[in-house]
C-alpha positions as CSV (number, residue, x, y, z in Angstrom):
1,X,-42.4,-5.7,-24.8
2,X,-41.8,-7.0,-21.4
3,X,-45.0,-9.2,-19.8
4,X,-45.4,-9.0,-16.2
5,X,-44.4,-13.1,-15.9
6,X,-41.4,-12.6,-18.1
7,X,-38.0,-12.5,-16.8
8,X,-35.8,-9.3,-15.9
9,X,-33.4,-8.3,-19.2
10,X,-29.6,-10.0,-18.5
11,X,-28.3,-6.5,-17.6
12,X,-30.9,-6.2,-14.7
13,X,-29.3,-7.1,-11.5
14,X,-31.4,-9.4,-8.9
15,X,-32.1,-8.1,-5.3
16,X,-29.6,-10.4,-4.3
17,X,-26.4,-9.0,-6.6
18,X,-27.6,-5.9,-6.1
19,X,-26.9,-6.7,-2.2
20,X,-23.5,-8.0,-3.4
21,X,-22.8,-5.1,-5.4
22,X,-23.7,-3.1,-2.4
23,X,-21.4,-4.7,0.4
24,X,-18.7,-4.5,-2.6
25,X,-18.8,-0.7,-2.8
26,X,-18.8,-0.3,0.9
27,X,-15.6,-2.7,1.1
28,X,-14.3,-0.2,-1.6
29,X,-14.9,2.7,0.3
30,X,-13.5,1.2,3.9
31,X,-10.6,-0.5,2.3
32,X,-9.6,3.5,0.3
33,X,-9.3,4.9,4.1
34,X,-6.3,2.9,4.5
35,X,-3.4,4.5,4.2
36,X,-1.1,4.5,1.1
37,X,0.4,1.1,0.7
38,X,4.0,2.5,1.9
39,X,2.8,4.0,5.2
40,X,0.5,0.8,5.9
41,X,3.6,-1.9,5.8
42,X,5.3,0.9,8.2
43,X,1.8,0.8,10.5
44,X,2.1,-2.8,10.4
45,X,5.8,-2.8,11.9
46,X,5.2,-1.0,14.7
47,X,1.8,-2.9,15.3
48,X,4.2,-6.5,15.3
49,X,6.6,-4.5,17.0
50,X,4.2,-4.3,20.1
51,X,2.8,-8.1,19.1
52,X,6.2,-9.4,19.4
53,X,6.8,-7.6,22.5
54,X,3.7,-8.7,24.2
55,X,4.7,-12.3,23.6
56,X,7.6,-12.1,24.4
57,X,7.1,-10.6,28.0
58,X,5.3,-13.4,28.4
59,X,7.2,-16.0,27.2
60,X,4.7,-17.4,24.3
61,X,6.2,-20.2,22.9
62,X,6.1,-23.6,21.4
63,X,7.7,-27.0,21.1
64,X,8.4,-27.6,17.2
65,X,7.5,-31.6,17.3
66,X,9.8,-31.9,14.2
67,X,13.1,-31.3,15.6
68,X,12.0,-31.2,19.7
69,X,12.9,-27.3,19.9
70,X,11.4,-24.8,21.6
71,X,10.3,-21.3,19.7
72,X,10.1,-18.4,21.4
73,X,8.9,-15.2,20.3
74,X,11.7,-12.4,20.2
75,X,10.9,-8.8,20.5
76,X,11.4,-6.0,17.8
77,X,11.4,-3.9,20.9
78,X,14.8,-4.9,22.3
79,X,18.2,-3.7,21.7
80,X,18.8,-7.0,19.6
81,X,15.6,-6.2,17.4
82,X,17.1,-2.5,17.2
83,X,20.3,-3.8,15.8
84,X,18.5,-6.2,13.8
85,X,16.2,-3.5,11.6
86,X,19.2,-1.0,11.2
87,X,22.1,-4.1,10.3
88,X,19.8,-6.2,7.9
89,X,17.3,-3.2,6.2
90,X,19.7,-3.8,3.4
91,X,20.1,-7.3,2.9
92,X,16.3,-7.6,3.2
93,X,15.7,-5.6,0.5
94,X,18.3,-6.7,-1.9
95,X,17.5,-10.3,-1.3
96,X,13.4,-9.6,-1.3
97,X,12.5,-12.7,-3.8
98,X,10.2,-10.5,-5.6
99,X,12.8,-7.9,-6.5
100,X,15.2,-9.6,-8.6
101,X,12.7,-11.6,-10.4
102,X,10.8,-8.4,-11.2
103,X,14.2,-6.7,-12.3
104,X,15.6,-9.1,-14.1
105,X,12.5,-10.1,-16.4
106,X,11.6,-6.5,-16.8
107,X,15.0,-6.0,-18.8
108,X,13.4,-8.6,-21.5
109,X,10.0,-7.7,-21.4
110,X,10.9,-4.1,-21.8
111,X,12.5,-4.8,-25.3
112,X,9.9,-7.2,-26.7
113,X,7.4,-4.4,-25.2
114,X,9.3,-1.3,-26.3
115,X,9.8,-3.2,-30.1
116,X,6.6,-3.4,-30.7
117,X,6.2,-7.6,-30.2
118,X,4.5,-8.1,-26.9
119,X,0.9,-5.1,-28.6
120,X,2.0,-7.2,-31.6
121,X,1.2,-10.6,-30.4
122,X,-1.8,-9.6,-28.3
123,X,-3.7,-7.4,-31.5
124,X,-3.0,-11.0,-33.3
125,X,-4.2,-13.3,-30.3
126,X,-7.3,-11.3,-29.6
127,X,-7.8,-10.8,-33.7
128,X,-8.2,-14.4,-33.2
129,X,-9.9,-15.2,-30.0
130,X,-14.0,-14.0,-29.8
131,X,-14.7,-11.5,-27.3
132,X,-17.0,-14.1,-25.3
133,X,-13.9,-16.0,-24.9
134,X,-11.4,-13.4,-23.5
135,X,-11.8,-14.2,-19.9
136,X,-11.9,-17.8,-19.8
137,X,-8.8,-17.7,-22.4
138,X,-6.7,-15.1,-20.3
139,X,-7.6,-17.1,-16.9
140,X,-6.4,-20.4,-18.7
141,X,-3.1,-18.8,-20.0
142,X,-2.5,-17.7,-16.6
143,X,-2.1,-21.1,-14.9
144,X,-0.3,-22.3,-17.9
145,X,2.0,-19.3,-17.3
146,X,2.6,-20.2,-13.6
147,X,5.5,-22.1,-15.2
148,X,7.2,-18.7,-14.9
149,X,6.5,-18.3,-11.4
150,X,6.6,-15.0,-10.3
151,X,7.4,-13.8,-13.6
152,X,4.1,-14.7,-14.6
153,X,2.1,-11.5,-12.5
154,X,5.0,-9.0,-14.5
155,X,3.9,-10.4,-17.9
156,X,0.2,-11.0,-18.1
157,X,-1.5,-8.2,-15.2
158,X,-0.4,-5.7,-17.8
159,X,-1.5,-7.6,-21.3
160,X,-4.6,-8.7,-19.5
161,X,-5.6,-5.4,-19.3
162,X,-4.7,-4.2,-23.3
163,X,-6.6,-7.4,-24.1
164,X,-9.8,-6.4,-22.4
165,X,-8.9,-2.7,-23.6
166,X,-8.6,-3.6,-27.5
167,X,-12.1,-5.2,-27.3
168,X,-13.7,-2.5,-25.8
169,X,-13.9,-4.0,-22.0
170,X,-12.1,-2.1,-18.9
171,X,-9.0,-2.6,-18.9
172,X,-9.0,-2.9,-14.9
173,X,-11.6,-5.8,-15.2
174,X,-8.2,-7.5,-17.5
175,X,-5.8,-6.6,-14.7
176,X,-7.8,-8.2,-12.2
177,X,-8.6,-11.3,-14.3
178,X,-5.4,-11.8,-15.0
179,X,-4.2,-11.1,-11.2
180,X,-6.4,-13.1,-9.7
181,X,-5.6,-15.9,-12.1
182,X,-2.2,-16.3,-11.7
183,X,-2.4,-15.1,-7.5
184,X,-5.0,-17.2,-6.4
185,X,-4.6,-20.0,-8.4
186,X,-0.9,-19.6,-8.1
187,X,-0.7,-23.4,-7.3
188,X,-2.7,-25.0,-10.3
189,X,-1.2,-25.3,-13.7
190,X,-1.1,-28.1,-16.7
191,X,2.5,-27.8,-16.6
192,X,4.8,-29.3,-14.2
193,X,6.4,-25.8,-12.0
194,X,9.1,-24.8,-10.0
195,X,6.5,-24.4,-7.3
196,X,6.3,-28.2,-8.0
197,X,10.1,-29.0,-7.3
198,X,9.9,-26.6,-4.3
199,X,6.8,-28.1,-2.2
200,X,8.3,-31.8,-3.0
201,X,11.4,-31.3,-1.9
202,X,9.9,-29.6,1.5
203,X,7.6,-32.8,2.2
204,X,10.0,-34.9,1.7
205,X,11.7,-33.2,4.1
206,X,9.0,-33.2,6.6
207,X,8.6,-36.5,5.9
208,X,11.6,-37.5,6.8
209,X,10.9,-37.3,10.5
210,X,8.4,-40.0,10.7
211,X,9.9,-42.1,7.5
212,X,13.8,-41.4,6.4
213,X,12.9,-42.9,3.5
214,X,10.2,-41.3,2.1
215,X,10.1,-39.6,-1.1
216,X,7.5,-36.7,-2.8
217,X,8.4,-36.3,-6.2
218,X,7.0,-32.9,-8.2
219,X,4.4,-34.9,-10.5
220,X,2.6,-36.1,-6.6
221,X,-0.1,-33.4,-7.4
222,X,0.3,-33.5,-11.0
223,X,-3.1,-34.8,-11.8
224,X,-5.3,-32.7,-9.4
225,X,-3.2,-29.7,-10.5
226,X,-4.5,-30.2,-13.7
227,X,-7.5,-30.7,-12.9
228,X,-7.5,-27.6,-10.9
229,X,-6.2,-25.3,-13.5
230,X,-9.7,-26.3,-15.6
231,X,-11.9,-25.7,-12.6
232,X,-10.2,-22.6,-11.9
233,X,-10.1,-20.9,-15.3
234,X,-14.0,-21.8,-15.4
235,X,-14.9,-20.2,-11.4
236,X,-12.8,-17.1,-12.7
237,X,-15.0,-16.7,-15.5
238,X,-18.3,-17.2,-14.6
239,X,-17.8,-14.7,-11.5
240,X,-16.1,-12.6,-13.5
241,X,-18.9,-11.9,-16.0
242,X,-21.9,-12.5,-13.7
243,X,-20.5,-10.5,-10.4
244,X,-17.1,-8.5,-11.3
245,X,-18.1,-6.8,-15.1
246,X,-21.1,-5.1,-13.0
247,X,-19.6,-4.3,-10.6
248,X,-17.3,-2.4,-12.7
249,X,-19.8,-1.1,-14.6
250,X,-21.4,0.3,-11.6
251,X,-18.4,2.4,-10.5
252,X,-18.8,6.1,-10.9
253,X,-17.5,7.2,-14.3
254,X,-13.8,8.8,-14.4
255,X,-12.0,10.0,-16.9
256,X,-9.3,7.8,-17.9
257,X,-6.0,9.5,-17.4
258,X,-4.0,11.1,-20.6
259,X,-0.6,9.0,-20.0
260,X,-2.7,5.8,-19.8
261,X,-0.9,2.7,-22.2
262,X,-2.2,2.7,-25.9
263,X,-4.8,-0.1,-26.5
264,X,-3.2,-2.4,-28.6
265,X,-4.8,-2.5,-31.9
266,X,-6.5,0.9,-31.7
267,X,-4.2,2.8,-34.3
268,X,-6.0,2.8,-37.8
269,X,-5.3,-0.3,-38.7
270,X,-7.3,-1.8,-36.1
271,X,-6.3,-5.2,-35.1
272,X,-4.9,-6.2,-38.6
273,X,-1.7,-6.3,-38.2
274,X,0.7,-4.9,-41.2
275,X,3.0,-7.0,-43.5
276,X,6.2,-6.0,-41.5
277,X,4.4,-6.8,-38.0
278,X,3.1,-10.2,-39.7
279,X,6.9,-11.0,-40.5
280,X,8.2,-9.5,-37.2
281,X,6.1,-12.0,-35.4
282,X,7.0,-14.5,-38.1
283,X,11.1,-14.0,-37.6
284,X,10.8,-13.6,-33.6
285,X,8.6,-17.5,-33.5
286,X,11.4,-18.5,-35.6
287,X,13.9,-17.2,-33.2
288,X,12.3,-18.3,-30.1
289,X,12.1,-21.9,-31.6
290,X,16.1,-22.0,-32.2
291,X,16.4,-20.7,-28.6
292,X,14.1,-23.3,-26.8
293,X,15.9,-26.0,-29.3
294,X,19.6,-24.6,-28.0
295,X,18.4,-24.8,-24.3
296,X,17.1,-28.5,-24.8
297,X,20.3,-29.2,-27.0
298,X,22.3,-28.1,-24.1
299,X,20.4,-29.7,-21.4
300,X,20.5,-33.2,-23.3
301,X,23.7,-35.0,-22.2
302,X,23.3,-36.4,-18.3
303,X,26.4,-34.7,-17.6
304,X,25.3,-31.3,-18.8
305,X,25.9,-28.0,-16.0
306,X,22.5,-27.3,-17.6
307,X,21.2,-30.4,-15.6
308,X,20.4,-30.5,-11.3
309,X,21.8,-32.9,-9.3
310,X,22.1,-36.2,-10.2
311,X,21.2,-34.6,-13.6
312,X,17.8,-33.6,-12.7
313,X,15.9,-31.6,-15.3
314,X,12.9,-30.0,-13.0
315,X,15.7,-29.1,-9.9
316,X,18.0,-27.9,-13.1
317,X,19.2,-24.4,-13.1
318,X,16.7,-23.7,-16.4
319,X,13.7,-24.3,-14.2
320,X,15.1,-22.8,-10.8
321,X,16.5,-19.8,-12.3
322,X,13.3,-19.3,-14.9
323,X,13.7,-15.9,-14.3
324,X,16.1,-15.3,-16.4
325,X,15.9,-18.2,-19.1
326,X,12.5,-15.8,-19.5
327,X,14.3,-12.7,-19.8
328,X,16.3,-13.7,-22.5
329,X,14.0,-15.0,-24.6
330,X,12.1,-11.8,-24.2
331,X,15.5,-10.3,-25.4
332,X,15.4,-12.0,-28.1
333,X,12.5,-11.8,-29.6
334,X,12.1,-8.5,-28.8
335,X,15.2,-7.5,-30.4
336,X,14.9,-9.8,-34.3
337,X,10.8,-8.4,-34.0
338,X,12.4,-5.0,-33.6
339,X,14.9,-5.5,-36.0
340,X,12.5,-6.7,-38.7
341,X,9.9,-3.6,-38.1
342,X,12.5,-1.1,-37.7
343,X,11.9,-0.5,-33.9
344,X,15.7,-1.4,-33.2
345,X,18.3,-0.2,-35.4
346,X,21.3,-0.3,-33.4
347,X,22.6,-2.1,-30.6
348,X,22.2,1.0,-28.4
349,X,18.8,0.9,-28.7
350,X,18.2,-2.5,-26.8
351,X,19.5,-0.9,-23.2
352,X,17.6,1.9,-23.8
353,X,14.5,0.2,-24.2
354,X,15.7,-1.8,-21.3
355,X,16.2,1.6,-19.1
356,X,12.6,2.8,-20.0
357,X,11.3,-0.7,-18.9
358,X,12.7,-0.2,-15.2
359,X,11.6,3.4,-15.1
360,X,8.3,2.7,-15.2
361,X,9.1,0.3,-12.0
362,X,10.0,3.1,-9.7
363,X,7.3,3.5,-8.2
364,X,6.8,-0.3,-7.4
365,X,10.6,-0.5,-6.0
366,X,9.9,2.3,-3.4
367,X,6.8,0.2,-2.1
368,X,8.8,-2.9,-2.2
369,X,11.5,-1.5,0.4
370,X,8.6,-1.3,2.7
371,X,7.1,-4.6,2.3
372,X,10.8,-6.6,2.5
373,X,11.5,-4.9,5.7
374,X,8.1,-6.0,7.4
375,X,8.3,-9.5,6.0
376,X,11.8,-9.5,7.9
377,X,10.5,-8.5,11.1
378,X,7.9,-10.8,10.9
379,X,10.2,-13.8,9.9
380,X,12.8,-12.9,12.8
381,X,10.3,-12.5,16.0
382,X,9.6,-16.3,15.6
383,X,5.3,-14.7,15.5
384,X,4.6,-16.8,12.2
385,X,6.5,-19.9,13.6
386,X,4.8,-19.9,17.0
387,X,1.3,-19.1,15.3
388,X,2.1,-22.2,13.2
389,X,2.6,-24.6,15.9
390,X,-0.2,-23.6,18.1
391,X,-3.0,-24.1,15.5
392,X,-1.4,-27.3,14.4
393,X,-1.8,-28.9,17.9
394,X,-4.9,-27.5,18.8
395,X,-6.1,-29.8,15.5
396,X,-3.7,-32.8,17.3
397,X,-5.1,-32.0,20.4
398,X,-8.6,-32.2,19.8
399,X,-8.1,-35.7,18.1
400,X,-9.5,-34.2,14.5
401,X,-9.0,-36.6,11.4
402,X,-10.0,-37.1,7.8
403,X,-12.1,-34.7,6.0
404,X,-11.9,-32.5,9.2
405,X,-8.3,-31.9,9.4
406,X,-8.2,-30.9,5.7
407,X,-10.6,-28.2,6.6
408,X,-8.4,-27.2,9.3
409,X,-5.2,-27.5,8.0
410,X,-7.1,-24.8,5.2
411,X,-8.3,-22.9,7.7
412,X,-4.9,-22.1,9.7
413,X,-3.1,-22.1,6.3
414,X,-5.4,-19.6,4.8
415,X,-5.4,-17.3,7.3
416,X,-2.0,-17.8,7.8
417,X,-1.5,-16.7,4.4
418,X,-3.1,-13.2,4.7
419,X,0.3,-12.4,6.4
420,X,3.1,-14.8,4.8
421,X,2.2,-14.5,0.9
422,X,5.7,-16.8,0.1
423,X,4.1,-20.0,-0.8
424,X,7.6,-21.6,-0.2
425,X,8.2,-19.9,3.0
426,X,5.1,-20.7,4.8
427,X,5.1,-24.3,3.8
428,X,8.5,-24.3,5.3
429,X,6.9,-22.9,8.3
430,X,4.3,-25.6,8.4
431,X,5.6,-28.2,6.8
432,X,7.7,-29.5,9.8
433,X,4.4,-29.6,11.4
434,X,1.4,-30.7,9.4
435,X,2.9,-33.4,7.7
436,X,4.2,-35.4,10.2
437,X,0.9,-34.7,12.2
438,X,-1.0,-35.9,9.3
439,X,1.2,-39.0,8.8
440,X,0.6,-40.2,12.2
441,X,-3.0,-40.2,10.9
442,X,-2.7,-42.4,7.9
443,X,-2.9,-39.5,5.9
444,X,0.0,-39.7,2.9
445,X,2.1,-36.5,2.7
446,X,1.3,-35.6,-1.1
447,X,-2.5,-35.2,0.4
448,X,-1.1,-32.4,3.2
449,X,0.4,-31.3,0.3
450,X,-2.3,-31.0,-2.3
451,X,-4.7,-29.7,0.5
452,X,-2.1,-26.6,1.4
453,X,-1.8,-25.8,-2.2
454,X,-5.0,-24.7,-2.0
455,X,-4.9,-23.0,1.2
456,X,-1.5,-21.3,-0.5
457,X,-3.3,-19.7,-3.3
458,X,-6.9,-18.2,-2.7
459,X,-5.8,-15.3,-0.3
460,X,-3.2,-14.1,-2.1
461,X,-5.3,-11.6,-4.2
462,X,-7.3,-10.8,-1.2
463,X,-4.1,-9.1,1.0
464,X,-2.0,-6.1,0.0
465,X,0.5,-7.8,2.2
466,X,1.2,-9.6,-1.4
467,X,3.9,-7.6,-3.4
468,X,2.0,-8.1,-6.5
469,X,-1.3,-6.8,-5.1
470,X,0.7,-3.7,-4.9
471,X,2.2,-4.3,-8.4
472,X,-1.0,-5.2,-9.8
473,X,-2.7,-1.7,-8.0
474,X,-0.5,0.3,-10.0
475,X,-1.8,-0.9,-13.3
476,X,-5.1,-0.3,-12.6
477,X,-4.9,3.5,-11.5
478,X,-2.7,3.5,-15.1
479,X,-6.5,3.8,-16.0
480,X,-8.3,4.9,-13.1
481,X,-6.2,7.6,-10.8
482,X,-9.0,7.0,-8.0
483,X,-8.3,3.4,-7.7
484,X,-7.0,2.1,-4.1
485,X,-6.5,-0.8,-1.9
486,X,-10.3,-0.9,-1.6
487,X,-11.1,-1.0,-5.2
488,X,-8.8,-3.6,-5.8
489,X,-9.8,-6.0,-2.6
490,X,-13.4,-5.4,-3.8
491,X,-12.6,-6.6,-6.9
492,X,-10.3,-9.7,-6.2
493,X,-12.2,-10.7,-2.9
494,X,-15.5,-12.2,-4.4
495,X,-13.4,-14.3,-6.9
496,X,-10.8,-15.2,-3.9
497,X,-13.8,-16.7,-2.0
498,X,-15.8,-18.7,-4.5
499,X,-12.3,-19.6,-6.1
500,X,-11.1,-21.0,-2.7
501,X,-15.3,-22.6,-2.0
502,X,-15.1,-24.5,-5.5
503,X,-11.2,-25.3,-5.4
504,X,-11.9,-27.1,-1.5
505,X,-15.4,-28.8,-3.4
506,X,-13.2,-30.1,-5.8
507,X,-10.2,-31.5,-3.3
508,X,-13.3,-33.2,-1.1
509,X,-14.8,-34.7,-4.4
510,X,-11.4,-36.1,-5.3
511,X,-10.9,-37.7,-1.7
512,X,-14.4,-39.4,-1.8
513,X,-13.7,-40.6,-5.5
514,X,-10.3,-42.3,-4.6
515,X,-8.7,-40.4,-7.5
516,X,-5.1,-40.5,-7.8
517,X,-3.2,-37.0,-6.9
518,X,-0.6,-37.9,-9.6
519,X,1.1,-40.9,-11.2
520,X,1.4,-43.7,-8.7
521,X,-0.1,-41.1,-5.8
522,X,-3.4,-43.0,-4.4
523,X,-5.2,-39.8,-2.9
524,X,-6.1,-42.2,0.8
């Protein structure tokens, strides 16, 4: 029995989550009166449309310090912009970077999914793994997985939410942990990335302006990154067990719809898994083993075509084209596990299994047409660019330094990233602008760096101008029809906000300490 001085039970909210939950639900029901994704990205066009217009008319502009150019805005409303949007609608959706990385991985992952493997290995992992630790374990498998880049979101959104589903948990509380893991901690990882390669090789280009010479090498950020990952993985699950969970909970009840994905484990075996799954799993390790040995086999000589230039390994096509080193091994595995269970008898079966894979994708591909087209605009009318430049030399301007200019380089970035989600793209935007701003201040170009990876990450779960929000929306109304942009941001926001709070805490505590970013990086 409860005494008057004792504490509420656990599953008691306070006064003050209650308020949280409450401004949660009413971010829900605002964010479901927007329009489907589709018709949004086309609101959004015609809004920029009118932007870039407006500018232009009046001749916004602004002087790019790194190469002494002036930007001007062009306008979508202009017999240019007219021949633009009808000449390019299909180039910008062929070459959308999402796309093809979606396609092409899909085609693996639906055979090792459609064999049986991928329900195989996740009944065994979460067999394994105590229920108190699923969400910290998914959360740190996703920043280990940001090795596969964008891949990553196509792999785990959907096996974060079986996992949470064969332990009895919602299986959109998995989706989102897993989504928010990979999306707003996109930039953190134990491993070294792509994303890695990418941002070096962009600094050192910036850097270039103020000091030819100078170099940023992907391990600059290796040890905060690491460091990050940890941090990260934590944030997402305390907030995800104290804040999210009730607030899932709390949603109305809803039937969960009939075509909804099988939770793995649930047939009546449980999550034992049979002698023939247990040797599946066996004979696909084994297989994925002589595959990762061929690959370094073949990358081994200096000389290999396997090898970047100068025989580089992390600017080597294995790493920039991950895509589909990924989607092989999925084929593979996939295909012996099949083999050994019985799900693949015959060659034919492997392209079907790979057809049913991009079926399911249809509805993501129409959405996708949408979002490459406004992307485009937005790239072409020079809006991004000029927006870039202004808030860089306001900070200039104003003589800011130090600890300040971090927060306002993550302010601009951040916000800045609400609109351009490509991580690559934007730091090619700012780049040219920050670093050699920052350089001028004493301030070493892997710091820029290590501050906008940060500023890179946290808002991507928090737009639905991200392709994988959209991707990641479709999974959860797999098991919950109602679910909409609302639902989703209501979700993802409270965990993009402390993420980004404890991920900046953790940047400043690093400056004050002196600690090195990364081998032979001094942080100041």
């Amino acid at each position: 029995m409860t005494t008057a001085t004792s504490p509420p039970p656990p599953d008691v909210p306070s006064k003050q989550l209650s308020r949280v939950l409450a401004a949660l639900g009413r971010i829900e029901r605002l964010g479901n009166k927007l329009p489907h994704p589709f018709w949004l990205f086309g609101v959004l066009s015609v809004v920029l449309a009118l932007v870039s217009w407006l500018l232009s008319a009046t001749g916004a502009s602004a002087l790019n310090p790194a190469t002494g150019k002036t930007v001007g805005v062009r306008s979508l409303v202009s017999g240019e912009g007219l021949r633009m949007m009808i000449s390019d609608a299909v180039t910008n959706y062929a070459t959308f970077p999402p796309l093809g990385t979606i396609l092409v991985v899909m085609l693996g992952v639906a055979v090792a999914d459609r064999s049986g493997l991928l329900p195989a290995m996740l009944r065994a992992a979460v067999a394994r793994v105590p229920a108190r630790w699923l969400t910290f374990t998914l959360a740190f498998t996703a920043m280990v997985a940001h090795v596969a880049s964008d891949a990553a979101y196509v792999v785990l959104v959907p096996l974060g939410a079986m996992a949470f589903r064969a332990v009895g948990r919602s299986p959109m509380l998995g989706a989102v942990v897993a989504f928010v893991s990979v999306s707003a901690g996109y930039d953190a990882s134990p491993l070294v990335t792509p994303t890695d390669a990418i941002l070096a090789g962009l600094t050192t280009a910036a850097a270039h302006t103020v000091d030819p010479a100078y170099v940023v090498n992907p391990l600059s950020n290796y040890f905060f990154s690491v460091a990050s990952s940890v941090v990260l993985a934590v944030v997402v699950t305390v907030v995800t067990e104290k804040v999210i969970a009730r607030r899932v909970a709390a949603m109305p009840e809803e039937p969960e719809p009939e075509d909804a994905p099988e939770a793995a484990g649930q047939e009546a075996g449980g999550l034992t898994l049979r002698t023939e799954e247990r040797r599946g799993l066996r004979n696909a390790g084994l297989a994925l083993l002589v595959y990762a040995a061929l690959v370094v086999v073949a990358m081994a000589p200096a000389s290999s075509p396997l090898r970047g230039e100068g025989g580089s390994i992390v600017e080597s096509p294995v790493l920039t084209g991950i895509a589909v080193v990924l989607a092989v091994a999925f084929l593979i595995v996939g295909a012996v596990y099949g083999r050994t269970v019985g799900t693949v008898r015959t060659g034919r079966d492997i392209p079907d299994q790979m057809a049913q894979g991009l079926r399911e994708m249809a509805p993501i591909l129409v959405l996708f047409f949408a979002i490459s087209q406004f992307l485009a605009y937005f790239k072409w009318t020079g809006v991004g660019e000029v927006l870039a430049i202004r808030g860089a030399g306001l900070l200039k301007s104003a003589g800011i330094t130090g600890p300040v200019a971090f927060l306002g380089v993550l302010l601009v970035c951040t916000v800045i990233n609400l609109l351009v989600t490509s991580g690559s793209a934007q730091w090619a935007l700012v780049s040219p602008v920050f670093v050699p701003m920052f350089m001028l201040l004493d301030i070493p170009p892997e710091v820029t760096q290590a501050v906008y990876r940060i500023a890179d990450s946290c808002t991507n779960a928090a737009t639905p101008m991200s392709a994988y929000f959209v991707m990641t929306l479709g999974v959860v109304q797999r098991y919950r029809r109602s679910a909409g942009i609302g639902t989703l941001l209501s979700l993802t926001l409270p965990l993009c906000l402390v993420m980004l709070a404890a991920w900046t805490l953790l940047f400043y505590a690093w400056w004050a300490l002196g600690i090195p970013l990364g081998p032979g990086v001094p942080v100041r």
